[in-house]
Each structure stands twice: as C-alpha cells, then as structure tokens.
TIMARMI-552373 format. One line per 5 residues: their letters; for each residue x, y, z of N, C-alpha, C. Coordinates in Angstrom, 1 decimal, always signed. Example, Ala and Ser with C-alpha at 12.3 -4.5 7.8 and 13.67 -1.06 7.14 Angstrom:
<recs>
as	+13.2 -5.7 +7.8 +12.3 -4.5 +7.8 +13.2 -3.3 +7.8 ~ +12.8 -2.2 +7.1 +13.7 -1.1 +7.1 +12.9 +0.0 +7.9
</recs>
This chain:
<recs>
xxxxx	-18.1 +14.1 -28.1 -18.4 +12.9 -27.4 -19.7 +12.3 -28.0 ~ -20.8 +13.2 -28.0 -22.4 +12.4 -28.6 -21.9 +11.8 -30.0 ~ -20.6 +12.6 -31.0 -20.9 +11.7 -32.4 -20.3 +10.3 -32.3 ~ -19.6 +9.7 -31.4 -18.9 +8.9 -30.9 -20.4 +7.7 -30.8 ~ -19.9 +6.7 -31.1 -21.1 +5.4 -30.6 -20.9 +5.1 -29.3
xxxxx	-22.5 +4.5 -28.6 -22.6 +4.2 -27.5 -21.4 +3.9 -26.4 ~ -21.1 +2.5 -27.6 -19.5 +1.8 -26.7 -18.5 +2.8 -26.9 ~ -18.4 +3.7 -27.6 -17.2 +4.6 -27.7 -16.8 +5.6 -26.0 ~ -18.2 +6.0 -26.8 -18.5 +6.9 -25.1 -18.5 +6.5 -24.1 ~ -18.8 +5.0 -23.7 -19.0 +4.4 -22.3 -17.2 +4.2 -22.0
xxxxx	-16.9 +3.8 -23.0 -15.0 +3.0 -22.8 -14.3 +4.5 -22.4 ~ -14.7 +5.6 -23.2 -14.0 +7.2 -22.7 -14.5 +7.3 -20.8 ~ -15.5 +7.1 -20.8 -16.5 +7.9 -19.3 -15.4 +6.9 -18.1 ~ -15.4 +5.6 -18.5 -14.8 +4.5 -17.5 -13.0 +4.7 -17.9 ~ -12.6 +4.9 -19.0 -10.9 +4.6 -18.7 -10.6 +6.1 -18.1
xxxxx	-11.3 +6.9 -18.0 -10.8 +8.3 -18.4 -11.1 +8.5 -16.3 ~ -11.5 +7.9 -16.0 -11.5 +7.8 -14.2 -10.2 +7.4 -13.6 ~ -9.3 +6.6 -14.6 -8.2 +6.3 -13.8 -6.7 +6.6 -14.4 ~ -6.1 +7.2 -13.7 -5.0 +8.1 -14.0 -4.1 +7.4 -15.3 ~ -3.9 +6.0 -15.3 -3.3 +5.4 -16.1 -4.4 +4.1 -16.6
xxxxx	-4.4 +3.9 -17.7 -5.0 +3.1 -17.7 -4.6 +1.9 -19.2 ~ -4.6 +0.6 -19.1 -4.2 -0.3 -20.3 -5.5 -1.2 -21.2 ~ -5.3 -1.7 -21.8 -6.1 -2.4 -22.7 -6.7 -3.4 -21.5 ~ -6.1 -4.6 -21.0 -6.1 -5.3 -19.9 -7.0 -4.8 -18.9 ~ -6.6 -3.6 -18.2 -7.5 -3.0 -17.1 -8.8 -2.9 -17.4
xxxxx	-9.6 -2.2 -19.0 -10.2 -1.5 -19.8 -11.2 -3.0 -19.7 ~ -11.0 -4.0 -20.2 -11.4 -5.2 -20.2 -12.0 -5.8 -19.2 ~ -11.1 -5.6 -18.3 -12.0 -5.9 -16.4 -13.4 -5.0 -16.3 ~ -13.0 -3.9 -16.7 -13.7 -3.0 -16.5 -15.4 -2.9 -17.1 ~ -15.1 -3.1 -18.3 -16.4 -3.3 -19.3 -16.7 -4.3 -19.6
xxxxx	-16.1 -5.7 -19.5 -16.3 -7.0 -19.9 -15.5 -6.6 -21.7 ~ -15.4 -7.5 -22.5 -15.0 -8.0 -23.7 -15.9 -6.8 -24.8 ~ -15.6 -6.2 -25.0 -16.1 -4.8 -26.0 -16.4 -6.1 -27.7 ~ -17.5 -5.3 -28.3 -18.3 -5.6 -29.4 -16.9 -5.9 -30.3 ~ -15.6 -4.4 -30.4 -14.9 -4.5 -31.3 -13.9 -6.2 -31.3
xxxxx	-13.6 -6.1 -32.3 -12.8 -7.8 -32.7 -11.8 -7.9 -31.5 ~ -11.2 -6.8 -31.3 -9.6 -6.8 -30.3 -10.2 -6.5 -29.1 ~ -11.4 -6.0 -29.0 -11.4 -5.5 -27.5 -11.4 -4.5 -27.4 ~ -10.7 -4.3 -26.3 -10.3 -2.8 -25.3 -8.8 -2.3 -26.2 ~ -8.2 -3.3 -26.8 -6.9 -2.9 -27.5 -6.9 -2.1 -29.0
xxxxx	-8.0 -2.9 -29.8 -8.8 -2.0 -31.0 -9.8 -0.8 -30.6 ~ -10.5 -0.5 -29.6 -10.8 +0.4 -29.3 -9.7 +2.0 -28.8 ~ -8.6 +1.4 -28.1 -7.8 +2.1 -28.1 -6.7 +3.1 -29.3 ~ -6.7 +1.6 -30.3 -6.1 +2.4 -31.7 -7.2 +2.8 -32.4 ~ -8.3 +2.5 -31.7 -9.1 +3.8 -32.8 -9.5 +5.1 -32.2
xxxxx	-9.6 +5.2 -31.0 -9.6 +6.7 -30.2 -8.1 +7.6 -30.7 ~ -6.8 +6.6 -30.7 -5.6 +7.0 -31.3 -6.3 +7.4 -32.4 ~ -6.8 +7.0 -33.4 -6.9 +7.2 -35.0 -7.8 +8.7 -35.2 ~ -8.7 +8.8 -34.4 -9.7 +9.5 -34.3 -8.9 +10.5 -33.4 ~ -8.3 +10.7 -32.7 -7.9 +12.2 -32.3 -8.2 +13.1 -31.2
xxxxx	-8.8 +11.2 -30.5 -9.9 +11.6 -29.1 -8.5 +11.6 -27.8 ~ -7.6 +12.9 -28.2 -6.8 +13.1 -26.8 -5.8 +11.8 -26.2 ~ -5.5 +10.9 -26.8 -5.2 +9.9 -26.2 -3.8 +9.8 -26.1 ~ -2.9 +10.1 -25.0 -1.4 +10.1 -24.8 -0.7 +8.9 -24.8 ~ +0.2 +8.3 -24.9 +0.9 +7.1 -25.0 +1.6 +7.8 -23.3
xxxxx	+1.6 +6.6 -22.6 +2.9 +6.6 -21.5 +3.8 +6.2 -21.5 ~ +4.5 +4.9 -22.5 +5.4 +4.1 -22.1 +5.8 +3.9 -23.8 ~ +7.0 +3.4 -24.0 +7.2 +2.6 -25.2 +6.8 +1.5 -25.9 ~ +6.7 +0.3 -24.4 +5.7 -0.7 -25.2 +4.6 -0.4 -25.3 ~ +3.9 +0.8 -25.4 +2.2 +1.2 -25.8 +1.2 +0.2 -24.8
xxxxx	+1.8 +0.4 -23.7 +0.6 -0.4 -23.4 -0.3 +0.4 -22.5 ~ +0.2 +1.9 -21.1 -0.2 +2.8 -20.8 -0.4 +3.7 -21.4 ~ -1.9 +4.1 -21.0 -2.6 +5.4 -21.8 -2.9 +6.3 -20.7 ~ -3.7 +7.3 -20.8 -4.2 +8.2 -20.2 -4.5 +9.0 -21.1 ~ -5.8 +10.4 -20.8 -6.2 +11.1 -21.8 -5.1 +12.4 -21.3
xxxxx	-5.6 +13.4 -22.5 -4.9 +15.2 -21.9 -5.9 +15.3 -20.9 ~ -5.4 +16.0 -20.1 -5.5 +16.5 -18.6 -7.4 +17.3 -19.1 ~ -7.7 +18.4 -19.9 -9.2 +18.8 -19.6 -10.0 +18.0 -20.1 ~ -9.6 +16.6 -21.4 -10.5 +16.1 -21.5 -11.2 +15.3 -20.3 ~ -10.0 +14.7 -19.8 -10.1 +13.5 -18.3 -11.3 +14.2 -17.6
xxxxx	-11.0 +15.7 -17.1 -11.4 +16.4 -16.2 -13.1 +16.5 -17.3 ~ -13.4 +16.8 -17.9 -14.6 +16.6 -18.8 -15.4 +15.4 -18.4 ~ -14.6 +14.0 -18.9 -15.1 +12.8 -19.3 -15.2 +12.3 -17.5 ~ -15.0 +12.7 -16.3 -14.8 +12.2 -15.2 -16.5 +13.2 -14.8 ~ -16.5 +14.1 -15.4 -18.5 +14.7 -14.9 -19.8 +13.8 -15.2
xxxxx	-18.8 +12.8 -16.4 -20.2 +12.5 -17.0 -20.6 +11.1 -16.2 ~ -19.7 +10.9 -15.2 -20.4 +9.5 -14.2 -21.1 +10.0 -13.2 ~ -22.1 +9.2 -12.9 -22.5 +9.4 -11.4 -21.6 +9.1 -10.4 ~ -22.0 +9.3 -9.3 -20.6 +9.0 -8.0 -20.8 +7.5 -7.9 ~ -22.2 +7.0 -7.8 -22.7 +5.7 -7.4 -21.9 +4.5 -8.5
xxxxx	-21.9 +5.2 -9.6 -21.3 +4.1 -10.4 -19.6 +4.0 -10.2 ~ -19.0 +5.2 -10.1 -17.2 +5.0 -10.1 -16.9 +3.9 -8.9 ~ -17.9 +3.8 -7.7 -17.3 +3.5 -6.9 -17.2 +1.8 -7.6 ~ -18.0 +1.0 -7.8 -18.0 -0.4 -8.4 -16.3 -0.3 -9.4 ~ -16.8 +0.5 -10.1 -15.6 +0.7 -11.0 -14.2 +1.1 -10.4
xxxxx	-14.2 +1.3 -9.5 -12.7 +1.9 -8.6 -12.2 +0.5 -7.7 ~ -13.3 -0.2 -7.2 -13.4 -1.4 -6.6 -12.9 -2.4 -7.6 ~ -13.4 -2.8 -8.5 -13.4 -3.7 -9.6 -11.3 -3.5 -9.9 ~ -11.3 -2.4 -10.7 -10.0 -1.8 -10.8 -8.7 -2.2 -10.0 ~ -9.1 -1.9 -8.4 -8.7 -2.5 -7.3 -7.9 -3.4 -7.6
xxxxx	-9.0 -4.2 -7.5 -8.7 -6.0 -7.9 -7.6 -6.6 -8.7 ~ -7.9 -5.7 -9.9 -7.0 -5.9 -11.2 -5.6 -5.4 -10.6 ~ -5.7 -4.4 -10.2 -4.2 -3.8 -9.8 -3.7 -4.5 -8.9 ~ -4.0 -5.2 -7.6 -3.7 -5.8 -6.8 -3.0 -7.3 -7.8 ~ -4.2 -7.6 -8.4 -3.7 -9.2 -9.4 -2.0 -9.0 -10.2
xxxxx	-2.0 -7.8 -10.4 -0.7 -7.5 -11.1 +0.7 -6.6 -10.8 ~ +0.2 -6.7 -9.6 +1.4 -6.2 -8.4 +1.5 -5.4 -8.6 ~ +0.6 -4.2 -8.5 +0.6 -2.6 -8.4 -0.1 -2.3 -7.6 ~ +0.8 -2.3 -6.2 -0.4 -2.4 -4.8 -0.6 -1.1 -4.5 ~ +0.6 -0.1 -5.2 +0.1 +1.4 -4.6 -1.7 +1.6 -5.3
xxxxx	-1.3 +1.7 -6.6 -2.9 +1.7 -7.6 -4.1 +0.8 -6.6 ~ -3.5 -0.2 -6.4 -4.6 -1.0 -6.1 -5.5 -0.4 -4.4 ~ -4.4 +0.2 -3.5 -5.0 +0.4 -2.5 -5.6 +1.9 -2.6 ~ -5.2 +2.8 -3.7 -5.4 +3.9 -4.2 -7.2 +3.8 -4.4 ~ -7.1 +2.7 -5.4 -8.5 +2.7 -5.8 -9.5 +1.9 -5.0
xxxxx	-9.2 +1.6 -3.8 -9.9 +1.1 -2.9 -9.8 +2.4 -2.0 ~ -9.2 +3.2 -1.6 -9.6 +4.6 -1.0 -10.5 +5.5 -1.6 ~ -11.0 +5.4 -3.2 -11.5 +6.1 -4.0 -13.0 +5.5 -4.1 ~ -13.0 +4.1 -3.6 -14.0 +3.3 -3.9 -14.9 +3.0 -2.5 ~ -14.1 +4.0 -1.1 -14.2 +3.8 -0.2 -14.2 +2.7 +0.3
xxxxx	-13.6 +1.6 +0.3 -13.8 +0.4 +0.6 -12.4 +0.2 +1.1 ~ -13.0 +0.4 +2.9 -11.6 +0.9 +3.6 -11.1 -0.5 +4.4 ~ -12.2 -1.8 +4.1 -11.5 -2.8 +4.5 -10.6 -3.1 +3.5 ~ -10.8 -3.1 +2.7 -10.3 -3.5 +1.6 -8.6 -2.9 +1.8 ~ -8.3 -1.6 +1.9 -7.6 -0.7 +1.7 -6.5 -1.5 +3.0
xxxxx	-7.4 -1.8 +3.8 -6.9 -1.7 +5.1 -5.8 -3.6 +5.1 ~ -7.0 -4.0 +4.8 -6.1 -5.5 +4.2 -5.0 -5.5 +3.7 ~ -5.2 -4.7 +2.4 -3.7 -4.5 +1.4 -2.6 -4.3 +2.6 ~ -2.7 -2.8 +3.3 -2.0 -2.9 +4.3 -0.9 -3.8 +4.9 ~ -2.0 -3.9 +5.4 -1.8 -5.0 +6.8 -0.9 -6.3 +6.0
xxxxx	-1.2 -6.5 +4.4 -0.8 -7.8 +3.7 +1.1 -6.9 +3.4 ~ +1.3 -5.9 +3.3 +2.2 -5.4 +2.6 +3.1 -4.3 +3.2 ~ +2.8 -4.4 +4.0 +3.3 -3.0 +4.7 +4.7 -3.2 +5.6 ~ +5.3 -4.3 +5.4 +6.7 -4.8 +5.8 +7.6 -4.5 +4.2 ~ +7.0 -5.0 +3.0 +7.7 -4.9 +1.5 +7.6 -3.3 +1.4
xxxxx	+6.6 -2.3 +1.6 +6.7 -1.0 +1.7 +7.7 -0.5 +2.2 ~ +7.9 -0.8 +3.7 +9.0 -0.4 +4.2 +10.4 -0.7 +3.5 ~ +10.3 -2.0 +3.7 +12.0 -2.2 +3.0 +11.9 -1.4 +1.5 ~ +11.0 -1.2 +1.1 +11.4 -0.1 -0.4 +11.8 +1.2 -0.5 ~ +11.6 +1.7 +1.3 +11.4 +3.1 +1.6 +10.4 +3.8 +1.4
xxxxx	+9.4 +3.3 +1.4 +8.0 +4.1 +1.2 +6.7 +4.4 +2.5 ~ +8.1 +5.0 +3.2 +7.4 +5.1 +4.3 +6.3 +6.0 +4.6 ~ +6.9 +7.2 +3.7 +5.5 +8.3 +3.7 +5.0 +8.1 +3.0 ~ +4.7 +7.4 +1.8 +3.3 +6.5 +1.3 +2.4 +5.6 +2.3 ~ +3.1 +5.1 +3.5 +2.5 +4.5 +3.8 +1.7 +5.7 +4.9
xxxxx	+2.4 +6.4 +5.6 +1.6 +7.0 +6.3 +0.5 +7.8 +6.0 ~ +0.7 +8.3 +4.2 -0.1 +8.7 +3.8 -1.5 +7.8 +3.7 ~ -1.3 +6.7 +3.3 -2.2 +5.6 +3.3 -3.5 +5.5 +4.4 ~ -2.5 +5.5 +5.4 -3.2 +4.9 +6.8 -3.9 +6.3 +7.3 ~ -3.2 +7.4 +7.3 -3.9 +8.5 +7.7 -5.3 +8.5 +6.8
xxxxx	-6.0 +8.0 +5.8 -6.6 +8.3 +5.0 -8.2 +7.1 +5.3 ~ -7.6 +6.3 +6.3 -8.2 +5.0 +7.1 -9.3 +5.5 +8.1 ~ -10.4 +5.0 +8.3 -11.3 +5.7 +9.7 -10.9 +5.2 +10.8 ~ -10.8 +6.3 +11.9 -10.3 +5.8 +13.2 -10.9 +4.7 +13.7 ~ -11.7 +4.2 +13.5 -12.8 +3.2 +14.4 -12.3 +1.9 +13.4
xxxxx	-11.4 +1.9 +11.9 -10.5 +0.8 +11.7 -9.7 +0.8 +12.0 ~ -8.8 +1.7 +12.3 -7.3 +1.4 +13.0 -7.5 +0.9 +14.3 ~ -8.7 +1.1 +15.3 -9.0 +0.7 +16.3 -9.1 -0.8 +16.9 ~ -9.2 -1.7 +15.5 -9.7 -2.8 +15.4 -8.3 -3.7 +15.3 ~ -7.6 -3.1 +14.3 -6.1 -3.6 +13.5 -4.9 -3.2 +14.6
xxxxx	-4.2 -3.9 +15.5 -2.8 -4.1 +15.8 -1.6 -3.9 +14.6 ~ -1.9 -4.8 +13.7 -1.0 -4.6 +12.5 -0.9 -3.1 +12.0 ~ -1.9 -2.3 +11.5 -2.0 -1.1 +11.2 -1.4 -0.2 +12.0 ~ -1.3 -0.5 +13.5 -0.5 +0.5 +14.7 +0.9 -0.1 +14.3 ~ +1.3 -1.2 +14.0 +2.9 -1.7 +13.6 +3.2 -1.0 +12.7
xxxxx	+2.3 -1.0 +11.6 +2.6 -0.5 +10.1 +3.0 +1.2 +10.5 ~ +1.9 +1.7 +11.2 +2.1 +3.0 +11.6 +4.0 +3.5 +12.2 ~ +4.0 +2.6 +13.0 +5.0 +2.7 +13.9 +6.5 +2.8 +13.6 ~ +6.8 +1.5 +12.4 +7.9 +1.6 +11.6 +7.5 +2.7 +10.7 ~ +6.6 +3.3 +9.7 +6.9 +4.1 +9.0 +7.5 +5.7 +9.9
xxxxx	+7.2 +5.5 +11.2 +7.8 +6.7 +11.9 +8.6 +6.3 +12.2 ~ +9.0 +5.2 +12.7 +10.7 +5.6 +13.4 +11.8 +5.4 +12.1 ~ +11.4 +5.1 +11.0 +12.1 +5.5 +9.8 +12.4 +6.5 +9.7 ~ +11.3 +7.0 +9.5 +11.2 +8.4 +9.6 +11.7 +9.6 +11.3 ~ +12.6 +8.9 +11.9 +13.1 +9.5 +13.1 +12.1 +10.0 +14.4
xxxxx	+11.0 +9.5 +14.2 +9.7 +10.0 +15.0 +9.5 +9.0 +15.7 ~ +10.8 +8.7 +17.1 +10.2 +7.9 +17.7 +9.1 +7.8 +19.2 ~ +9.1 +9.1 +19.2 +7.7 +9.7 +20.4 +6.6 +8.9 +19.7 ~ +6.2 +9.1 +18.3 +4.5 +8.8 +17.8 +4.9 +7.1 +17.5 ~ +6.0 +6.8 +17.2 +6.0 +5.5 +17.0 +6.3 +4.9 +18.2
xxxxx	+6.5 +5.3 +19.2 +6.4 +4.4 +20.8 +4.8 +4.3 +21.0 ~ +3.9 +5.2 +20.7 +2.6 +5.7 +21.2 +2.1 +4.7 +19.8 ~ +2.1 +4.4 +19.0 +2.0 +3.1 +17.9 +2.2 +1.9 +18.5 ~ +3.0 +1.9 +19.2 +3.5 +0.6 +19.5 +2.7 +0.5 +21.2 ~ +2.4 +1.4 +21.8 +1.6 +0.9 +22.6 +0.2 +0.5 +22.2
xxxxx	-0.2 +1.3 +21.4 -1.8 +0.9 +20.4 -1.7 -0.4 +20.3 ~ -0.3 -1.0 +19.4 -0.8 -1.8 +18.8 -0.5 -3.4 +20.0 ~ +0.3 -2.9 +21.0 +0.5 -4.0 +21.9 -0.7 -3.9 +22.7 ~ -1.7 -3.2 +23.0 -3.1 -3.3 +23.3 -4.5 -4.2 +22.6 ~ -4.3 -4.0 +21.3 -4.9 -4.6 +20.5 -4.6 -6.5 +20.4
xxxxx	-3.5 -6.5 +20.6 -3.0 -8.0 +20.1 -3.3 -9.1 +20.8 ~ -4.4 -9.9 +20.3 -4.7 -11.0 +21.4 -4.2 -11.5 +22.0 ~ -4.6 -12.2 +23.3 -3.4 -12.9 +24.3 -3.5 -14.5 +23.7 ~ -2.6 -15.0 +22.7 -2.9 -16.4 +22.5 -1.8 -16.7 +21.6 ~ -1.3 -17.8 +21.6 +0.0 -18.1 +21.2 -0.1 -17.8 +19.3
xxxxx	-1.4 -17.8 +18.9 -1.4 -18.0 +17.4 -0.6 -16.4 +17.0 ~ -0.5 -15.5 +18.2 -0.3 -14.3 +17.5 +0.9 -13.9 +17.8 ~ +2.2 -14.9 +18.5 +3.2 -14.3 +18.9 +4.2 -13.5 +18.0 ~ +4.4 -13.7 +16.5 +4.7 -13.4 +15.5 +4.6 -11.7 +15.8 ~ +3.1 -11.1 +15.9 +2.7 -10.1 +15.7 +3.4 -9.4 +17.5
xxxxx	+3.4 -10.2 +18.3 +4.0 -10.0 +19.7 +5.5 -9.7 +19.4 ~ +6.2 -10.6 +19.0 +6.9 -10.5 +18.4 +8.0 -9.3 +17.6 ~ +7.2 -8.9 +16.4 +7.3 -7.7 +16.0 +7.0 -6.6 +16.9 ~ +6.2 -6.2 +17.7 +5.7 -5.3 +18.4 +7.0 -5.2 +19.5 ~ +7.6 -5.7 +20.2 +8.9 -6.0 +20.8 +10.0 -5.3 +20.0
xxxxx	+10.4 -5.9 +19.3 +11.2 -5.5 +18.6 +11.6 -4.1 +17.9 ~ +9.9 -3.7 +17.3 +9.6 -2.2 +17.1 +10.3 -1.3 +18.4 ~ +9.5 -1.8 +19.7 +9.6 -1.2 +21.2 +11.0 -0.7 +21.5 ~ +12.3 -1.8 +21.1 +13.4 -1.9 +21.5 +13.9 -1.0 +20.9 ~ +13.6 -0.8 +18.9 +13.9 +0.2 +18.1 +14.0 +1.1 +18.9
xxxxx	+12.8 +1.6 +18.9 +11.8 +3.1 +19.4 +13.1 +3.5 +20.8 ~ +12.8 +2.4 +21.7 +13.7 +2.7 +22.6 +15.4 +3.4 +22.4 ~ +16.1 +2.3 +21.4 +17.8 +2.7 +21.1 +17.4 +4.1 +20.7 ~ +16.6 +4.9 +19.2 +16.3 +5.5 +18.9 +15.8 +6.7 +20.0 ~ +15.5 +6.6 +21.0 +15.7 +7.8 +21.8 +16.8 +7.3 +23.0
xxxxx	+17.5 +7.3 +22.6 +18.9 +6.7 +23.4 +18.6 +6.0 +24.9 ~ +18.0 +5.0 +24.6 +17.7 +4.0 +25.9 +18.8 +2.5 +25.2 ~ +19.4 +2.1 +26.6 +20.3 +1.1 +26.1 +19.1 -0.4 +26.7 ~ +18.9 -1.2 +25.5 +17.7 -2.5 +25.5 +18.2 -3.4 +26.4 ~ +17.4 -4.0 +27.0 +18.1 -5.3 +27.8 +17.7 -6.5 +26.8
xxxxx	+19.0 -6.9 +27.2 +19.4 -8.4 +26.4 +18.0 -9.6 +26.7 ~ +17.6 -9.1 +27.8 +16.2 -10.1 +28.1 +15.4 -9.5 +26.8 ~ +14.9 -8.5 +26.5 +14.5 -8.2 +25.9 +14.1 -8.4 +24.7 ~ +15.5 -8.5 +24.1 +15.9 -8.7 +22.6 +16.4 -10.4 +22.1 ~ +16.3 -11.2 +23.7 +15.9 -12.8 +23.2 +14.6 -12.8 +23.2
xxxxx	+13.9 -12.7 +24.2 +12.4 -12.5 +24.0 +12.3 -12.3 +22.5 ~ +12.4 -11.2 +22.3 +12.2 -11.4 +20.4 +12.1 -12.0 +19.8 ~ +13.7 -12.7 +19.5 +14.2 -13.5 +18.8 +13.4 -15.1 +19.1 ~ +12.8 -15.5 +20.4 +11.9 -16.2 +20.2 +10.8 -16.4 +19.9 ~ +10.0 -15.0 +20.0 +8.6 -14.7 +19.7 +8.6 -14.8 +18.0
xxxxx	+9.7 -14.3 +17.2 +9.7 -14.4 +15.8 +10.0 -15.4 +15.2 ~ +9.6 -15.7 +14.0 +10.1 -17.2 +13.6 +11.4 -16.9 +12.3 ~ +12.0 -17.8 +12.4 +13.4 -17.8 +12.0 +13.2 -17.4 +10.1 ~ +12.4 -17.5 +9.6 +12.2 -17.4 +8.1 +11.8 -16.0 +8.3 ~ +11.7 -15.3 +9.1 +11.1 -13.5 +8.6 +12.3 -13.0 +8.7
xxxxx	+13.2 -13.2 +7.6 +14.1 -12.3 +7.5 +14.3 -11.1 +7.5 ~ +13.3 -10.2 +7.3 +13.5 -8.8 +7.7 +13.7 -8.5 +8.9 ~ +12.6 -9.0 +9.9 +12.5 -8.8 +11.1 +13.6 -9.2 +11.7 ~ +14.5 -10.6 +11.9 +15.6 -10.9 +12.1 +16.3 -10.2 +11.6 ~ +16.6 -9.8 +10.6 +17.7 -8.9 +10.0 +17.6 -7.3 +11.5
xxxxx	+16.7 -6.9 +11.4 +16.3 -5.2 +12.6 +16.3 -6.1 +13.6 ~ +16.4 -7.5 +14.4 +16.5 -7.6 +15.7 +18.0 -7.9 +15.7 ~ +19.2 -8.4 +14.8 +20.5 -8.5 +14.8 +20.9 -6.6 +14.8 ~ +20.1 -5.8 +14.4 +20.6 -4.6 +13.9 +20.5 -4.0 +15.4 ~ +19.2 -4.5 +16.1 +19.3 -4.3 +17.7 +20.0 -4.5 +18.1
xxxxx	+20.6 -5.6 +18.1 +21.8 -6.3 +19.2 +23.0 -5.4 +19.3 ~ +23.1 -5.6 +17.3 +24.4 -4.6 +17.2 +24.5 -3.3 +18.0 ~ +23.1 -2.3 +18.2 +23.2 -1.2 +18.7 +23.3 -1.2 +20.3 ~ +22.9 -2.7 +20.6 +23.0 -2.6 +21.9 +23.9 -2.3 +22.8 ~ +24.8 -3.5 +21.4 +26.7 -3.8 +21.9 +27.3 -2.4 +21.9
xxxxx	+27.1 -1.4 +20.9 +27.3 +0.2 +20.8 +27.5 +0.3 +21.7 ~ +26.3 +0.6 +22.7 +25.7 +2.1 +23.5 +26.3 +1.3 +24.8 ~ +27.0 +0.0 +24.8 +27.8 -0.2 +26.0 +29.2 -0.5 +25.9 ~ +29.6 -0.1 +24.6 +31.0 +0.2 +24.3 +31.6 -1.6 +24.0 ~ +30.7 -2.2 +23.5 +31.3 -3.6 +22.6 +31.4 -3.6 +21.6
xxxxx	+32.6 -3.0 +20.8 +32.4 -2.5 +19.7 +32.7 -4.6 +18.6 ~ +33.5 -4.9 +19.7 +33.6 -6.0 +18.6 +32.6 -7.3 +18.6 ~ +31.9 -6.8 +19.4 +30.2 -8.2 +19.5 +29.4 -7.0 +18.4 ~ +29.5 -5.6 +18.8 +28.8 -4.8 +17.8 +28.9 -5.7 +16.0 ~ +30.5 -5.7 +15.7 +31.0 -6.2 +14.7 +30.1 -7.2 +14.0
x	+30.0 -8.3 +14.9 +29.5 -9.5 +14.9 +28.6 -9.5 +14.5
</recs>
C-alpha cells in the first residue's frame, strides 16, 4: 500500500468500505480523481497492477477487492470518517434504485432518519417483491424511540408479518400504528391502510370481517393505490369464503 501514490491509497481505503463498488459510486465519493478517466482509469490500473481487484459482472462495471485485502484496507479509516462516506454512498444508491444498498449504508452511517425515510418511502414495493424479511430485518435495526414517532413503520412492520403468517405481532403493529396516526383528514390514506391491514390480521386468525368494515376501507383509500385495493378485493373475497359465497368469492 505505502508504494502506491497518495490518490492510489486514498481510492483503495474508500472503495474497499463498500461491499460492491463502480467507477460512478468511486466518483461521488472522492470528487473527479487527478487521473484523465477518473475513478474508471484508476480502476484499470489497480486491475494492471495486481492490487486484488475482482470483476463482478460482465459489463465490468462492479468491483470489489479479495476478501483479506478489504478486511486490511477497512483498518486504515477512522470510524469518524466512514460515516460521511457511508452517508454520501447512501445517496448515490438511493439516486440509482438500489434502495437495499442505500438504506444499508445509511444503517452503517447511522443515520437512522435517513434509513427510516427510505422505509416509510418503500416499504409497500418491498413487500410486493417479497422481501419481507429484509424488511424486518431493516426495521429491527431502527431505535425504538423512532419507531415511536413513525405509524408507517408499525404498517411496514405489520405487513411484513402477516406475510409472514404472524398475525398476533402484526395485530399488535397495527394497534401501534393506529395510535400514532393523526386525527385529521390529510391522513386517511394511512387510516386507511391500517384498516385494511386490521381486517387481514383478523381473516388470518379466522375472524370473519364485517362488510362495514371493509367499505370503510375502500373509502378511506384512494382509488389509484392499486396494491392496497388489489388486498381489500382479496378481503372481500375471503370474506365471501368464510360465509360460504363462493360465487361473490369468484367475483
């Protein structure tokens, strides 16, 4: 590492912090490097030179070092400095639709609003992906005294459990988060969903919903949140079930 020039060493100490890392990211990170290319000529010359550097993909655009050097080149920062740099990173990842990376490095960066935002912005697209135990992983990783604050984050909590068949902790979610939720028409949306969740949680431990119930919903929500309309028709359907309609079920 010392025979390496200044900027050599600094671009190893910073890409070598983050598990994947591209020319692009490297750039955010250090501003525009001395070399002609950048962060992309610095990369083919750590390739040239023999400094550990793995290819991840075919279009060459992910790198990462071998596993002892990373673990090497990750001693030589202070703590005080990664965090800026995990924060910064953040940004970049979020800019380029890699919200796992991005809320990752806002956990690392401790910057648990930050983390918490992503959330709260994304945590309906999580679900429909199936990534429900990412998300709980996520949120568990939050300080209690911000889930305290966030309704959304007890919603987010809530669906990733009754996905997950846990509808005891996701009823106990959904009372959290129906506590939290202002009393004011701006927030029916979020009222809304919190219903809906409820009635899940409910079918899910075999309670049959009342139809008052599940209009209430359907008015509290607005007609363009497809998802959510999509799980309050999925309601209905199950409602029509568990009272033996099988052909409104249909419907």
């Amino acid at each position: 590492l010392r025979r390496e020039t200044p900027e050599v060493q600094e671009f190893l100490k910073v890409s070598a912090l983050f598990d994947r890392f591209c020319a692009s990211l490297c750039d955010r990170l250090l501003g525009e490097p001395s070399m002609r290319g950048g962060s992309k000529d610095l990369l083919a010359y750590l390739e040239r030179a023999n400094l550990f550097l793995v290819q991840l993909d075919s279009s060459i655009t992910w790198f990462r070092y071998h596993a002892l050097f990373t673990e090497f080149l990750r001693r030589q920062l202070r703590t005080e400095q990664t965090a800026e740099l995990y924060r910064i990173a953040s940004l970049w990842f979020e800019e380029n639709n890699l919200l796992d990376e991005a809320i990752h490095y806002a956990t690392h960066a401790a910057d648990y609003e930050r983390a918490a935002g992503l959330l709260e912005t994304h945590y309906i697209d999580m679900i429909q992906r199936g990534e429900q135990s990412a998300l709980l992983e996520w949120l568990s990783t939050l300080p209690s005294d911000l889930m305290e604050k966030r309704p959304r984050l007890w919603l987010a909590k809530g669906w990733a459990n009754i996905i997950s068949l846990n509808s005891v902790e996701a009823e106990t979610c959904v009372q959290k988060a129906e506590a939290l939720i202002p009393a004011n028409e701006t927030e029916n949306r979020l009222r809304g969903e919190s219903k809906l969740l409820r009635i899940l949680t409910g079918i899910f431990a075999g309670k049959v919903a009342a139809m008052d119930e599940i209009s209430d919903a359907f008015i509290l929500l607005a007609e363009q949140d497809d998802f959510l309309h999509c799980l309050l028709h999925f309601n209905l359907g199950l409602h029509h079930v568990m009272l033996g309609n099988t052909g409104l079920a249909v419907d």
